[in-house]
GUTIZA-847311 format. One line per field, with one value per residue (C-alpha): residue number from 0; chain; x, z, y. Coordinates in pm, 1 decimal, decimal comma. Example, Ala and Ser with C-alpha at 12.3 -4.5 7.8 and 13.67 -1.06 7.14 Angstrom:
2
i	c(0; 1)
ch	c(A; A)
u	c(1230,0; 1367,0)
w	c(780,0; 714,0)
v	c(-450,0; -106,0)
***
This chain:
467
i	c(0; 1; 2; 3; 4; 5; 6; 7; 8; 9; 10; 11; 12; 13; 14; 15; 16; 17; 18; 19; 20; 21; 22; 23; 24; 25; 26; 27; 28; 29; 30; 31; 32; 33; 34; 35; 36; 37; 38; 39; 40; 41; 42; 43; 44; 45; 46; 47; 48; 49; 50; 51; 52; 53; 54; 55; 56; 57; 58; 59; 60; 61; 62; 63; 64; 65; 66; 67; 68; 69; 70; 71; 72; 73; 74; 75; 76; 77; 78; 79; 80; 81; 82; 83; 84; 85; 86; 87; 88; 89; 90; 91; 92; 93; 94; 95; 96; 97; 98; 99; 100; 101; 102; 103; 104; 105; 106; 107; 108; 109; 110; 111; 112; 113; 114; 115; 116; 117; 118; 119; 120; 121; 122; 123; 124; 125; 126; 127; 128; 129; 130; 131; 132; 133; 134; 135; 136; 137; 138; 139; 140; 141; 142; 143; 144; 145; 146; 147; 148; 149; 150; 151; 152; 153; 154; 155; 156; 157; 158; 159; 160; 161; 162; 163; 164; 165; 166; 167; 168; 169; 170; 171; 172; 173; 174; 175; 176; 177; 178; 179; 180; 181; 182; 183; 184; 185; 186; 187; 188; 189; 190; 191; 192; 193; 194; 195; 196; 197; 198; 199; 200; 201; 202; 203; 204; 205; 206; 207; 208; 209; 210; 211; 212; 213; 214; 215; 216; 217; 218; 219; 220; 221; 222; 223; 224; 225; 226; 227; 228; 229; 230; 231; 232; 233; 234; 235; 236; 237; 238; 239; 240; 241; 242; 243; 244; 245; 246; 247; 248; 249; 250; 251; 252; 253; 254; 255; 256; 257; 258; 259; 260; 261; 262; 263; 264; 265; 266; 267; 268; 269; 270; 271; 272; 273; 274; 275; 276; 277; 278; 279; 280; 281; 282; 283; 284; 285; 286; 287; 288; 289; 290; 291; 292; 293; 294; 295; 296; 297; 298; 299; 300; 301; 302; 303; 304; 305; 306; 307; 308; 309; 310; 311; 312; 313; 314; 315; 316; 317; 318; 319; 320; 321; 322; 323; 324; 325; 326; 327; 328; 329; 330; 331; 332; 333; 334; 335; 336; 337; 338; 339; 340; 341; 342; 343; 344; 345; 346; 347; 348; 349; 350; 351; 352; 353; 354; 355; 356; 357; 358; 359; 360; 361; 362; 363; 364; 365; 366; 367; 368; 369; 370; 371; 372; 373; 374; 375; 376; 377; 378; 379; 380; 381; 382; 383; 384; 385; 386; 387; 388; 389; 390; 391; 392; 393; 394; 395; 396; 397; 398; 399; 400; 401; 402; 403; 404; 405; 406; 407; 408; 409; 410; 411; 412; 413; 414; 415; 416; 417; 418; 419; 420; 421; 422; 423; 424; 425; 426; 427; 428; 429; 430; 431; 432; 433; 434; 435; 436; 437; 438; 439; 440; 441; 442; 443; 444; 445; 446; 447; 448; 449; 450; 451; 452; 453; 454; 455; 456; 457; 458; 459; 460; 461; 462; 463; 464; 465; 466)
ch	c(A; A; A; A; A; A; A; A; A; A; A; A; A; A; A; A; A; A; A; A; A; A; A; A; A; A; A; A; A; A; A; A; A; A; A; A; A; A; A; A; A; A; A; A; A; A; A; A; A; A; A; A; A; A; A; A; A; A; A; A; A; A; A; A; A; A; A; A; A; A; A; A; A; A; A; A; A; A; A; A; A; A; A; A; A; A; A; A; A; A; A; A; A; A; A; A; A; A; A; A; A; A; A; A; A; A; A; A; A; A; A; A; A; A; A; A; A; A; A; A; A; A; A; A; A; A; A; A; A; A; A; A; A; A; A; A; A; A; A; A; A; A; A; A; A; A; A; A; A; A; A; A; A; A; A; A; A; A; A; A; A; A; A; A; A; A; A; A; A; A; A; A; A; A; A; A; A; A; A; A; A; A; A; A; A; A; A; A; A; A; A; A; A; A; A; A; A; A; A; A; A; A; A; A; A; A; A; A; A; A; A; A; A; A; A; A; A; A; A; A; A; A; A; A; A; A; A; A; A; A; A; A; A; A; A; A; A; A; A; A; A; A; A; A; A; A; A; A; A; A; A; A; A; A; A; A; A; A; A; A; A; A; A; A; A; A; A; A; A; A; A; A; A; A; A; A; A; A; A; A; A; A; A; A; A; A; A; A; A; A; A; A; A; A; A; A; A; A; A; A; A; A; A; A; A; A; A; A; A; A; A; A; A; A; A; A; A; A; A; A; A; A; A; A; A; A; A; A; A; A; A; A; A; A; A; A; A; A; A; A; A; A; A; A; A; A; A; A; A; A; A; A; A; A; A; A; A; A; A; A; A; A; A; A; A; A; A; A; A; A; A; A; A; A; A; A; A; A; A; A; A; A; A; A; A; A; A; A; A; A; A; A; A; A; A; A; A; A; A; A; A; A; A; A; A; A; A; A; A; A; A; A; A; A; A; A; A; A; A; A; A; A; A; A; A; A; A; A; A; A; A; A; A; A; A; A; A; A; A; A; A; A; A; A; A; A; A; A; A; A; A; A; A; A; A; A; A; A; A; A; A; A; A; A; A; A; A)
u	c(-2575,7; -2590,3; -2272,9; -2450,1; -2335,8; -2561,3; -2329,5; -2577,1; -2778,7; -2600,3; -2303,0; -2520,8; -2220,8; -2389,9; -2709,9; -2844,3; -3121,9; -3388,3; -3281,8; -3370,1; -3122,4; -3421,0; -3407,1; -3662,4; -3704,9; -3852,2; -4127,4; -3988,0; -4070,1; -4163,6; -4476,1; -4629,7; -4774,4; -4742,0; -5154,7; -5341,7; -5456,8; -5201,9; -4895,8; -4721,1; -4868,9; -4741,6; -4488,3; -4235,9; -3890,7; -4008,5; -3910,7; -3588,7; -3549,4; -3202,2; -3128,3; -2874,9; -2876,1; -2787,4; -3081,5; -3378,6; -3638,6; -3460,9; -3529,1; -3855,9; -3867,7; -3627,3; -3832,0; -4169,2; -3987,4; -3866,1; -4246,9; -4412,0; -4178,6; -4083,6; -3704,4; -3809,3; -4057,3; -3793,8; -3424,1; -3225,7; -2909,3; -2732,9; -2512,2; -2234,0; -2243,6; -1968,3; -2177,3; -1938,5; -1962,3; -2108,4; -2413,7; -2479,2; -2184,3; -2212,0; -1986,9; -1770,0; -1689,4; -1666,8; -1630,5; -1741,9; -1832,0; -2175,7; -2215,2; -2327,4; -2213,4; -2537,1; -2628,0; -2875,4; -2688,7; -2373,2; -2389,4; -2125,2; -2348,9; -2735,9; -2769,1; -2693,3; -3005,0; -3157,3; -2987,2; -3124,5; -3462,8; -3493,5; -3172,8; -3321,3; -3394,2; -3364,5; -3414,6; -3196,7; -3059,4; -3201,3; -3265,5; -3505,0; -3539,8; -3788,4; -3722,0; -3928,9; -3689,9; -3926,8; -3966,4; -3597,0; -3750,7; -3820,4; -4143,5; -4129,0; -3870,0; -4108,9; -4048,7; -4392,4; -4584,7; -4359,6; -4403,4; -4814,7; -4728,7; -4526,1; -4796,8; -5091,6; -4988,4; -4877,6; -5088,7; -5258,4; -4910,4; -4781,8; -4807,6; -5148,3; -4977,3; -4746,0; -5079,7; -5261,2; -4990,4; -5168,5; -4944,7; -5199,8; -5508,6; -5896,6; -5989,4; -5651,2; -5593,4; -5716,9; -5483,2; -5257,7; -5219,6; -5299,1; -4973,6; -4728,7; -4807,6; -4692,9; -4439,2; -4296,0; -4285,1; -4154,9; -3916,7; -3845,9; -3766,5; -3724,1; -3396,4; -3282,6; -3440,7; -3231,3; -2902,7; -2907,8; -3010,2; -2738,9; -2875,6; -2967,9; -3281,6; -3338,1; -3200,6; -3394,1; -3742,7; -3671,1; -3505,8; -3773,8; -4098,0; -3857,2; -3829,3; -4219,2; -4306,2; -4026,2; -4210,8; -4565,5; -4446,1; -4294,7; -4681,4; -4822,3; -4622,5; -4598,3; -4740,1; -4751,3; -4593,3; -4747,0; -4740,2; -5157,1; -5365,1; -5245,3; -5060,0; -4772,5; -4827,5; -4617,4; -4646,3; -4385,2; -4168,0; -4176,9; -4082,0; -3867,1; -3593,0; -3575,4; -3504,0; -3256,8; -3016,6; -3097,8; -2837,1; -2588,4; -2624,9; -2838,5; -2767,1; -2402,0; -2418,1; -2727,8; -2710,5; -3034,8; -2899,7; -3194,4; -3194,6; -3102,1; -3367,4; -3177,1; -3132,3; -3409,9; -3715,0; -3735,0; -4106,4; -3925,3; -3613,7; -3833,9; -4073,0; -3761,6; -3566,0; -3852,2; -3885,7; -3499,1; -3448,7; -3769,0; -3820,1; -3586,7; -3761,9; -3620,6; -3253,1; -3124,4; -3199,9; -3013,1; -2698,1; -2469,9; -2144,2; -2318,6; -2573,8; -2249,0; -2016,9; -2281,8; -2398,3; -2048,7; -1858,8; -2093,4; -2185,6; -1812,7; -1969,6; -2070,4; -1810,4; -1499,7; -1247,3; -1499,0; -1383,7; -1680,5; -1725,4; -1706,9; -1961,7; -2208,9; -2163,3; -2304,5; -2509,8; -2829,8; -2891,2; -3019,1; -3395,2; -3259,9; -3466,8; -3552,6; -3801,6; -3985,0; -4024,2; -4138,2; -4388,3; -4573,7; -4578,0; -4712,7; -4976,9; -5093,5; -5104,8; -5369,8; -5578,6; -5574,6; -5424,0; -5503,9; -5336,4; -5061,1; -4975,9; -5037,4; -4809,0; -4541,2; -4670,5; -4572,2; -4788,6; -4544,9; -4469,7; -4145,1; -4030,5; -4105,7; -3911,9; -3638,5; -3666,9; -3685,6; -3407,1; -3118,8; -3113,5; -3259,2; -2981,1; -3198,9; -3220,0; -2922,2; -3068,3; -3213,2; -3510,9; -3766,1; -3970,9; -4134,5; -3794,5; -3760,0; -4088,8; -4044,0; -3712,3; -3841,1; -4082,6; -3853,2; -3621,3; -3872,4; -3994,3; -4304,1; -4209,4; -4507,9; -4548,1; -4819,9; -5225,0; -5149,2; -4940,2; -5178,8; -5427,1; -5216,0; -5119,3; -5473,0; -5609,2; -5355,7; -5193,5; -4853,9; -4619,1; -4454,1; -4139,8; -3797,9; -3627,2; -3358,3; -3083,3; -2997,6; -3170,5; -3467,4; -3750,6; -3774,1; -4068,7; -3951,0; -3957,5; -3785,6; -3543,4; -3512,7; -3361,1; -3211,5; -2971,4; -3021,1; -3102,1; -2751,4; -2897,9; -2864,3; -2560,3; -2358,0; -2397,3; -2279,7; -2013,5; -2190,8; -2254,0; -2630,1; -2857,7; -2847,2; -2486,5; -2598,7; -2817,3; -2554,0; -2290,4; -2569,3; -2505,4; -2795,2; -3029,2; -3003,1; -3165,8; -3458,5; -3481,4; -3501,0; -3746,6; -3993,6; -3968,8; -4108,5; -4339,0; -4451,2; -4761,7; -4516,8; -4539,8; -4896,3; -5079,0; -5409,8; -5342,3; -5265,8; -5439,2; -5704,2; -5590,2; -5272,9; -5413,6)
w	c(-2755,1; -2385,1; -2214,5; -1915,8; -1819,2; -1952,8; -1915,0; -1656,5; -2009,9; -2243,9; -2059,8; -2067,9; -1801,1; -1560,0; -1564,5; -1252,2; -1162,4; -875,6; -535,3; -590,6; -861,6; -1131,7; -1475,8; -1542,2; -1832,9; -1903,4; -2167,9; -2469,3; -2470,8; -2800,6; -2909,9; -3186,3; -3485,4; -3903,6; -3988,5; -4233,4; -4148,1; -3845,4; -3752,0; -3897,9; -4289,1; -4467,3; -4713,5; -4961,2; -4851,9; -4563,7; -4260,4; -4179,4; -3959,3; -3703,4; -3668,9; -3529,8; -3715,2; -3369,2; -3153,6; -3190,1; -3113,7; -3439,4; -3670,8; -3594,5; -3810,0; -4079,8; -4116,9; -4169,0; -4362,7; -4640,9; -4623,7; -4697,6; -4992,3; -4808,2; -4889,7; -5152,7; -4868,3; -4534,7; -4520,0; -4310,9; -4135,2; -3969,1; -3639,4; -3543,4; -3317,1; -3014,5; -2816,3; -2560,9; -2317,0; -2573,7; -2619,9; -2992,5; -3247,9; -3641,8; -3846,4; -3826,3; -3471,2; -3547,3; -3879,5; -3855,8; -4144,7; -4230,5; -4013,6; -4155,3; -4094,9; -4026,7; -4377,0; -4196,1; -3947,2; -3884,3; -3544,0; -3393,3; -3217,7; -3106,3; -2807,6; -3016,6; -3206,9; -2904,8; -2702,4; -3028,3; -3018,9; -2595,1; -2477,4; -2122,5; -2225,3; -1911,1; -2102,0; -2242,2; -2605,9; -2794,3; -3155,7; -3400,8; -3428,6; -3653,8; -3743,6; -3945,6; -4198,9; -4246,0; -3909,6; -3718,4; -3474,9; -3359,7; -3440,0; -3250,7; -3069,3; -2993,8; -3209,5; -3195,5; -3291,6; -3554,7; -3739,5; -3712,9; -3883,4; -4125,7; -4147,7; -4287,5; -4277,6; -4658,4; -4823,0; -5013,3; -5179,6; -5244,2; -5473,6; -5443,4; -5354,9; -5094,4; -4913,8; -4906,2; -4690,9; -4316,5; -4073,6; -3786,7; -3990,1; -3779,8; -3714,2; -3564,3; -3327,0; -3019,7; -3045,8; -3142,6; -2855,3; -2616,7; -2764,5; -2788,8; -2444,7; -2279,1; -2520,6; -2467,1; -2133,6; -2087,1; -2412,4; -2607,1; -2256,9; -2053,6; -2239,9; -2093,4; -1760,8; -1710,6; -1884,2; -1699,4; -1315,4; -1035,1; -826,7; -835,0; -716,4; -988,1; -1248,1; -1187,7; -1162,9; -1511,0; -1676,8; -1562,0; -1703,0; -2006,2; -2062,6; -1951,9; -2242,4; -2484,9; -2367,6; -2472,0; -2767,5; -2902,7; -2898,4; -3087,7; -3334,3; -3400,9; -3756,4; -3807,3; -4024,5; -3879,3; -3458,4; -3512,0; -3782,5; -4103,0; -4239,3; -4157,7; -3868,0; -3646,5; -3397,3; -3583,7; -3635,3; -3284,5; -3201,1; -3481,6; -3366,8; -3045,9; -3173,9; -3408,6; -3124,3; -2872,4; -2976,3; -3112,9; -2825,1; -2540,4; -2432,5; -2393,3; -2276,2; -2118,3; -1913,3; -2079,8; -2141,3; -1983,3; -2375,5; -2696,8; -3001,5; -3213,8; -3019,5; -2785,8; -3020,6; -3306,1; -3388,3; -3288,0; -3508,6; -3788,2; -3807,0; -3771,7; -4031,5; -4262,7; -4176,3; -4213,8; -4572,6; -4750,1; -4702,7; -4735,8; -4522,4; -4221,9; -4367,8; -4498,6; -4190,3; -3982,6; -3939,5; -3703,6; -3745,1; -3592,1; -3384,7; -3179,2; -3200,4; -3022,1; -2693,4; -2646,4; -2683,3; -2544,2; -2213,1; -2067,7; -1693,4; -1822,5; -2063,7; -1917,1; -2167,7; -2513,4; -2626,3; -2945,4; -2935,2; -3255,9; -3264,9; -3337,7; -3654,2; -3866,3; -3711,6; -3838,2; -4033,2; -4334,5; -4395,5; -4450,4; -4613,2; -4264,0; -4217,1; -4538,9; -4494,7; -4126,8; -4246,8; -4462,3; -4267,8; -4000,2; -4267,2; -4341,9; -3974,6; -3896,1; -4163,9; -4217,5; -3927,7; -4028,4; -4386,0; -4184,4; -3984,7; -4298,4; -4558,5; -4772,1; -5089,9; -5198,7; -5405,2; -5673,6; -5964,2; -5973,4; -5598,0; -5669,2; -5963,6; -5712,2; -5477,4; -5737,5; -5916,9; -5649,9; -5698,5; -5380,1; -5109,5; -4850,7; -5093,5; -4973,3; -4648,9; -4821,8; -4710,9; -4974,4; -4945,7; -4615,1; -4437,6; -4661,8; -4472,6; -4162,2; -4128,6; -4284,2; -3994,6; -3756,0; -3902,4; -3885,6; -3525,1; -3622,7; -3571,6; -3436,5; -3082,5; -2843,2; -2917,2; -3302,3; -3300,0; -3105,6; -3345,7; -3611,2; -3456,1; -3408,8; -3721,8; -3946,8; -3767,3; -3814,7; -3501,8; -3381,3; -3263,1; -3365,9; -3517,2; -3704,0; -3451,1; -3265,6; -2858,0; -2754,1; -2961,9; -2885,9; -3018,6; -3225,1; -3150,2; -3259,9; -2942,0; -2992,1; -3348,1; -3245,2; -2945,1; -2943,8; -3296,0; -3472,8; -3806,7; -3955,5; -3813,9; -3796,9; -4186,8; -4350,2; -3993,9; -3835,0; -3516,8; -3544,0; -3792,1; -3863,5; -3944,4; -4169,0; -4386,5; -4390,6; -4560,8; -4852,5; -5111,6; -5342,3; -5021,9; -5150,5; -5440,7; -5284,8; -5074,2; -5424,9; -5513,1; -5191,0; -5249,8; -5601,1; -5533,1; -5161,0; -5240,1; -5251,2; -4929,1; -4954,5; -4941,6; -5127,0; -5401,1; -5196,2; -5308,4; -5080,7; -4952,3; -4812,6; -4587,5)
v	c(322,7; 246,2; 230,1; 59,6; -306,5; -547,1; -871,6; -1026,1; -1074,9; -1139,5; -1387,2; -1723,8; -1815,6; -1517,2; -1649,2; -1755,1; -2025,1; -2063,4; -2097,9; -2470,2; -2530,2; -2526,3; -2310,0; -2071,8; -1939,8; -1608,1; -1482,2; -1268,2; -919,1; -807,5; -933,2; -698,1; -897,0; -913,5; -842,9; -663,6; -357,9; -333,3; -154,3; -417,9; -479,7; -827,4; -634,4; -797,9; -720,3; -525,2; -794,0; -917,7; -1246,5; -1291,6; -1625,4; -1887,9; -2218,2; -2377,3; -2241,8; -2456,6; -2180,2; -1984,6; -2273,1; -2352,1; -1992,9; -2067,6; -2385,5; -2263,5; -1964,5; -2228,9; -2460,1; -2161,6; -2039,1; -1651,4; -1663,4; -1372,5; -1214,7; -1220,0; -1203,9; -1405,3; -1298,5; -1597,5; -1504,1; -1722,8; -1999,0; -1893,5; -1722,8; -1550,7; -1285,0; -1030,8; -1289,8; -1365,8; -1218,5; -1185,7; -1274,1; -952,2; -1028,0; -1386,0; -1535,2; -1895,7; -2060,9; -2011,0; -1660,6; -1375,5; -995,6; -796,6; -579,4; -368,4; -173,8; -298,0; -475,1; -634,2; -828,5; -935,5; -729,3; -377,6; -475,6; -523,3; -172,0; -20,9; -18,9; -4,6; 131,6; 23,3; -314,0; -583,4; -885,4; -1168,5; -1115,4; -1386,5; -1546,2; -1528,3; -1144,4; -1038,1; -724,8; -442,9; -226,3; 14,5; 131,6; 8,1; -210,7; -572,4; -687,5; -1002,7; -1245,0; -1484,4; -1799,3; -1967,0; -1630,3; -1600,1; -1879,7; -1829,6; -1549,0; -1667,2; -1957,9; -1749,4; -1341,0; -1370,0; -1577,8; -1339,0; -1228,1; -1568,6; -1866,4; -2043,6; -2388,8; -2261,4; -2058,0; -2354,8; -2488,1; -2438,9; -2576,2; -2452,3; -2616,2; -2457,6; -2879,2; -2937,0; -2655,3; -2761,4; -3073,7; -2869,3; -2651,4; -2918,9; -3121,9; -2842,9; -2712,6; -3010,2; -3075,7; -2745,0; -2767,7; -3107,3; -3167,0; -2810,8; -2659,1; -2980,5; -3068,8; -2690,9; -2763,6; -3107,3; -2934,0; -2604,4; -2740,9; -2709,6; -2923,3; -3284,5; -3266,1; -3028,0; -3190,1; -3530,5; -3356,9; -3220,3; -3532,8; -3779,3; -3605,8; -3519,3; -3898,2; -3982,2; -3732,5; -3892,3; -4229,4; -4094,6; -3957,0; -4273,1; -4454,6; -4139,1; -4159,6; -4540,3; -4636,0; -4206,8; -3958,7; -3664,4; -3581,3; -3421,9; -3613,9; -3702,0; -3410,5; -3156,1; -2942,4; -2686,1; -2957,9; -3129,9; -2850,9; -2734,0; -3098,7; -3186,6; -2869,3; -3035,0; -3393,7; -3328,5; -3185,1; -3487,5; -3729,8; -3476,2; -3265,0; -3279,4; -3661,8; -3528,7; -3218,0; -3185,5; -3540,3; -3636,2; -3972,9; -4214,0; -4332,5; -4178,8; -4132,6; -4354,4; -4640,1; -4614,9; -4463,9; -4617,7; -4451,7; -4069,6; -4172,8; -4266,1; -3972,8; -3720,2; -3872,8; -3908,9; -3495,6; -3450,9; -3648,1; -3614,3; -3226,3; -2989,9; -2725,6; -2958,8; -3109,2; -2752,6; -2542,0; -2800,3; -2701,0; -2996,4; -2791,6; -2491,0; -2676,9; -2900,8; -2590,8; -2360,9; -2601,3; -2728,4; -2406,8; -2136,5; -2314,8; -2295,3; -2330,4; -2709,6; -2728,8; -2534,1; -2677,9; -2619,6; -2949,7; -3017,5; -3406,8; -3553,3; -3790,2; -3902,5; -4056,7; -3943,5; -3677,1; -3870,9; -4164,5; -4210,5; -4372,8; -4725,8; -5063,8; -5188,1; -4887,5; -4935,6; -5298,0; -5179,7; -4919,2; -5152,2; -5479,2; -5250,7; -5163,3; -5440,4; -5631,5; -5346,6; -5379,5; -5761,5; -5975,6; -6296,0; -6259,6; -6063,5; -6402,5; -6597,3; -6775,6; -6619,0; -6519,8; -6121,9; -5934,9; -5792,1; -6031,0; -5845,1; -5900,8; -6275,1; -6251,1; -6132,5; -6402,1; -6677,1; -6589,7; -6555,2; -6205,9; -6143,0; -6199,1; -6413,0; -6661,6; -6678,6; -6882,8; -7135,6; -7366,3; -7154,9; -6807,2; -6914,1; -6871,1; -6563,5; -6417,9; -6513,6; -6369,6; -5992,5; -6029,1; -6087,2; -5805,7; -5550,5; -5661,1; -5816,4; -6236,9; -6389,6; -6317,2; -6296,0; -6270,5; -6295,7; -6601,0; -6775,2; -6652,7; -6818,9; -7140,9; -7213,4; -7120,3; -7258,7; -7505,3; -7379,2; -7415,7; -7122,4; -7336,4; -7281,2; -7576,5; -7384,4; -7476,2; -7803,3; -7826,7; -7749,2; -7629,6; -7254,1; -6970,9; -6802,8; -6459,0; -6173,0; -6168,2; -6497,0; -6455,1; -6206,0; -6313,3; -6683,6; -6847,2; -6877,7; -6989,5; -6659,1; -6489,8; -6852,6; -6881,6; -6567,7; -6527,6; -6157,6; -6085,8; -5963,7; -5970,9; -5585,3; -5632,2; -5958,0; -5678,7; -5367,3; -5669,9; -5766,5; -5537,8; -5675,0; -5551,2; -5264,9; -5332,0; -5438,9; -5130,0; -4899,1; -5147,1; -5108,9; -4763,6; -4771,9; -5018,0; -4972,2; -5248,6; -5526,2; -5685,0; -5756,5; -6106,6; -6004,3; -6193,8; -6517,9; -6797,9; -6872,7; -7185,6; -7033,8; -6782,1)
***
């Protein structure tokens, strides 16, 4: 082992930046690849995978790792958050919760993998590690060839659903690329870029195209599950590692605090939570405790007292009955704006049933189902505004005034609902109409409703007359 003084790279604190003040980071060095027929053949048990739950680059692997069903093919060691002046330490150094002690060879910590294989090695000591068992080395450090590998390189060994799984599809790759080069440089590294800058100058040419990027990705992924196309791609992993940490982390810590995901991207929020709760690949490699632990604790040159924040809370919210309703008004306004704008009739005899009976708690506002509709639409941002209301007024000769309150006749808009009209808050005593929804419990039961029957909110059973 080299007894030569490598702190300059593996003390995060040491690190130095451009004589402007600007981070740079720098390429990984090993770059050898899993391929049949190469040094490297896809083996069972062979490769071994260092991770840290809190380093984004690391997940994208344990990610793909789980979608593509290799916990039997590649272990996982887990190294504990505190980063310190050894650089990355396993759990018999450190025993955090959740950290593991490495069972290959003992290492106190990442760097003696590292000093290992190239006792002259010059270059930072970083997660994932993909290491080959049979031969003692690294195979690769570099997160995004990693997870191509893990994409495809085993397909032939495992289960036919999980290797039809192609997270880097041939018809997709160009957009692909295209998106995660500029998202990588803007958002997966610009959130380091802003957080790591010394100077101001620095720091404001990194948070502003970090933002413009946020901006651009909130319109591609309104009315969209998927970042590329219509299915699951490493476009949203690469993404999704980065999003998860904004709010907990990197708005804090990072001063990238223009807006926060949850408050000012409601597209973004949706498409990560969606991620997060409905696929397990995403909620169990995401780690908060490690994740908050690691930014706030390792970084003592921005964080000299280590103080962990505890918010927010929680950590991420849960998909909630506002972004059903959302999804499939959104739905149908694309496909059929004039019954979109038109009266209140809902598909499902069921939800009728609902409404009809008292069960359903905006029956609660009284003055019949047209009330009912118009407030969902305001709810989920979609009240009447603009080109369609026109549309509306004209057609159907409805007005698009607000006579709810006492004054003057307003539009009625979802801002207006929404910090002027007191018929909805003044009833039931809230101060917004989110906070009007969170206090009616028998919401709820609409919301497990939607979800079973996502064709509710539909008018294309309407009587013609009404639309």
């Amino acid at each position: 082992m080299t007894t030569r003084d490598v702190s300059k790279q593996s003390d995060i604190s040491k690190s130095t930046t451009e004589q402007d003040g600007s981070f740079k980071r720098k390429p990984s060095s090993f770059r050898d690849f899993i391929q049949k027929g190469g040094k490297f053949e896809p083996e069972k048990g062979r490769y071994h995978l260092y991770v840290s739950y809190a380093c984004p680059w690391a997940t994208r692997t344990l990610i793909v790792r789980k979608i593509k069903g290799l916990e039997d093919f590649v272990g996982v060691t887990v190294v504990s958050p505190r980063m310190g002046e050894h650089g990355w330490p396993f759990a018999s150094v450190d025993a955090f919760p959740g950290a593991d002690e490495d069972p290959l060879h003992g290492a106190q910590h990442v760097k003696d993998l590292y000093l290992r294989v190239k006792p002259d090695y010059d270059g930072r000591f970083t997660v994932p590690i993909l290491w080959d068992k049979k031969t003692s080395t690294i195979v690769n450090n570099e997160s995004s060839e990693i997870i191509r590998m893990f994409n495809n390189g085993f397909n032939e060994q495992i289960s036919a659903d999980k290797a039809a799984i192609d997270l880097y599809p041939e018809h997709l790759r160009k957009e692909i690329d295209d998106v995660n080069d500029w998202v990588y440089d803007t958002v997966n590294n610009g959130v380091y870029k802003s957080g790591f800058a010394t100077t101001q100058q620095a720091y404001e040419a990194a948070v502003k195209p970090l933002f413009d990027s946020l901006d651009r990705l909130e319109k591609m992924l309104t009315g969209k599950d998927y970042l590329v196309g219509d299915q699951l791609t490493e476009a949203d992993v690469r993404l999704f590692v980065t999003i998860i940490r904004f709010d907990p982390v990197y708005v804090g810590h990072f001063k990238c605090n223009i807006r926060t995901i949850r408050d000012g991207y409601p597209a973004i929020h949706l498409w990560m939570r969606k991620l997060y709760w409905n696929n397990p690949a995403f909620s169990t490699t995401a780690n908060f405790e490690h994740i908050k632990t690691h930014y706030y604790w390792s970084h003592p040159h921005i964080n000299p007292h280590r103080i962990v924040p505890v918010g927010p809370i929680p950590n991420i919210l849960p998909l909630g009955i506002t972004d059903n309703v959302k999804l499939e008004w959104k739905k149908l306004a694309d496909s059929n704006p004039a019954a979109y704008w038109g009266r209140f009739y809902l598909r499902h005899p069921t939800f009728r049933q609902l409404l009809h009976t008292g069960r359903f708690p905006l029956r609660r506002l009284s003055s019949g189902p047209d009330l009912t509709a118009r407030f969902i639409r305001c709810v989920t941002a979609h009240a009447p505004t603009g080109h369609y209301r026109d549309r509306f007024r004209l057609r159907h000769n409805e007005s698009t005034f607000c006579f709810l309150h006492s004054g003057r006749p307003t539009y009625h808009t979802r801002e207006h609902v929404l910090l002027e009209c007191d018929k909805y808050t003044r009833r039931f005593r809230h101060s917004s109409i989110e906070e009007l929804l969170q206090s009616l419990d028998p919401f709820y039961e609409i919301e497990r409703f939607l979800r079973d029957n996502p064709s509710a909110l539909s008018f294309e059973d309407a009587p013609k007359d009404h639309i």
